[in-house]
C-alpha positions as a printed NumPy array, in Angstrom:
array([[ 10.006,  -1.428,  16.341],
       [  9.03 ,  -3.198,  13.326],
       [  6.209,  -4.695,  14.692],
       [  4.942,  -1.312,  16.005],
       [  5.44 ,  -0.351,  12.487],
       [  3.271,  -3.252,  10.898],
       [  0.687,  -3.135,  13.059],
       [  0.251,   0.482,  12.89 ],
       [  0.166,   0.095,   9.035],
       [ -2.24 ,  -2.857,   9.417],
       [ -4.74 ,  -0.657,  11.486],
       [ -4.538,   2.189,   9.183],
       [ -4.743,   0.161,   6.138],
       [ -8.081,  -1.045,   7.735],
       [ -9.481,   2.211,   7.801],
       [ -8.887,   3.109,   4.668],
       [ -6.356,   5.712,   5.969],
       [ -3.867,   5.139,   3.136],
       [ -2.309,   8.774,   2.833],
       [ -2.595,   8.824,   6.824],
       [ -0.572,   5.427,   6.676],
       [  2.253,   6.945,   3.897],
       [  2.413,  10.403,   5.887],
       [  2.786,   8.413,   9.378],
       [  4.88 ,   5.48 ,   8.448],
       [  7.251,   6.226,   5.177],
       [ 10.417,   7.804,   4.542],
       [ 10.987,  10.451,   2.782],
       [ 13.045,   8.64 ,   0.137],
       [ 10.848,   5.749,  -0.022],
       [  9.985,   3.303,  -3.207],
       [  6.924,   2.021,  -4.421],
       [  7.418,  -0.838,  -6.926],
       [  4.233,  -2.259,  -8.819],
       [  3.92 ,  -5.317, -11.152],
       [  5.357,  -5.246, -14.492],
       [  2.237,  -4.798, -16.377],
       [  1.578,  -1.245, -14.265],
       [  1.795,   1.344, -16.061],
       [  3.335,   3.568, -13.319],
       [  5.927,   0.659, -12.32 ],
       [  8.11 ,   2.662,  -9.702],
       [  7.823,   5.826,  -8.221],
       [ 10.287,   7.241,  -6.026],
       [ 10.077,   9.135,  -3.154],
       [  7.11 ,  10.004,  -0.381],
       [  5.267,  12.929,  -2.204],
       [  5.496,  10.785,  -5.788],
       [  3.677,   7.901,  -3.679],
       [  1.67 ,  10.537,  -2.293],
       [  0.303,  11.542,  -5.475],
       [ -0.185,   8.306,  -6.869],
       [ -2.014,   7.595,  -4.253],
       [ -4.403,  10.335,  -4.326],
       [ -4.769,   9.281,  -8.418],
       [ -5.508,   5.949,  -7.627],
       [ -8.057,   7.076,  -4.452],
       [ -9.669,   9.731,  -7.259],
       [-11.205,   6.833,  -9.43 ],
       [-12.957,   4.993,  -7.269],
       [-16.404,   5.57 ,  -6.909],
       [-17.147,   2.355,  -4.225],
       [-15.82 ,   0.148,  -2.057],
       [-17.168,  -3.335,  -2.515],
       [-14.951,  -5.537,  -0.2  ],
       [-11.677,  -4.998,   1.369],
       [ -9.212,  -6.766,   3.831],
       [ -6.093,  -6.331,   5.229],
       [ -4.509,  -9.686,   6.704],
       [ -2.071,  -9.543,   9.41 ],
       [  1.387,  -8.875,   9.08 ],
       [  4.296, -11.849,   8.726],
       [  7.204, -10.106,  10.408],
       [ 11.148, -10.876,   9.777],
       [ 14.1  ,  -8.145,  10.639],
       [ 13.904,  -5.239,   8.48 ],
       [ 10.798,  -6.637,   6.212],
       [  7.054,  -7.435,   6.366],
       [  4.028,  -8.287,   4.549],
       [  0.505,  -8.856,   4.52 ],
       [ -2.057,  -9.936,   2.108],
       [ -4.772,  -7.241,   0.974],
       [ -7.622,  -8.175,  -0.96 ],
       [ -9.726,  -4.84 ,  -3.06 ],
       [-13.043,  -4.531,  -4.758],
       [-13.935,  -1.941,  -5.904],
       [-16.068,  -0.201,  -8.322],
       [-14.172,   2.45 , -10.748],
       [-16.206,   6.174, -11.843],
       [-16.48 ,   4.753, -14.91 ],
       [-18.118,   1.361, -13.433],
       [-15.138,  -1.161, -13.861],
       [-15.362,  -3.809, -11.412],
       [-11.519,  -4.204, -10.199],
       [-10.8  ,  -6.919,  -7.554],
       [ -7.269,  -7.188,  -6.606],
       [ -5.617,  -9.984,  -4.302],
       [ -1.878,  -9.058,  -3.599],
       [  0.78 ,  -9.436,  -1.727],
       [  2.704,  -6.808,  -0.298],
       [  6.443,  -6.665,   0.841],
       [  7.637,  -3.893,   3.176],
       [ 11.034,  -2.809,   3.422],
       [ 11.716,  -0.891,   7.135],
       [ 15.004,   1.416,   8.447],
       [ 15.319,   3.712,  10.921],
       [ 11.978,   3.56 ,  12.076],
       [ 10.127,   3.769,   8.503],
       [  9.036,   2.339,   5.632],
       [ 11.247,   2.774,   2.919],
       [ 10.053,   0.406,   0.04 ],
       [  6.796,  -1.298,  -0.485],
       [  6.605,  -4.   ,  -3.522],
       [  3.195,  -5.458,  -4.821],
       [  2.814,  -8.754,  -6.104],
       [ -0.455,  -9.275,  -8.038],
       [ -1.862,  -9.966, -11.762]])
């Protein structure tokens, strides 16, 4: 089930289908946890990720590059690589290379963690 899960997440990712992805694959209860220096560290449950992810979607006027690697599957966790650029409405270039660790039970995702800097 898990790597139905990852895979699914994977091919969505690809697409750009990120709210698709959180509707689909995460729990209800589920945690996002960002780096320390983000300024919206944790958020807590599926429509709080929902909304962050709408905020984050909101300021970005292009896509530059972006990949999604494969996932690296154990029990109840996986993670893949993703690598961003972008180009911000107000013209930032952002490039982000992280790491991301999912947390799975009872069929969905119910924690993801970012590593980046």
């Amino acid at each position: 089930m898990i790597t139905t899960i990852a895979n699914q997440l994977v091919k969505l990712l690809r697409e750009k289908r990120f709210l698709d992805a959180q509707e689909q694959l995460f729990a209800m209860h589920a945690v996002n946890q960002e780096p320390e220096m983000f300024k919206e560290r944790s958020v807590n449950g599926l429509k709080a990720m929902i909304e962050k992810e709408k905020r984050f979607l909101s300021n970005i006027k292009k896509w530059t590059h972006f990949e999604v690697s494969e996932p690296l599957i154990s029990n109840s966790h996986f993670s893949i690589r993703m690598f961003t650029e972008i180009i911000l409405i107000n013209n930032d270039k952002v490039s982000i290379d992280e790491i991301i660790v999912y947390e799975v039970a009872n069929g969905k995702i119910i924690k993801e963690q970012f590593f980046y800097r």
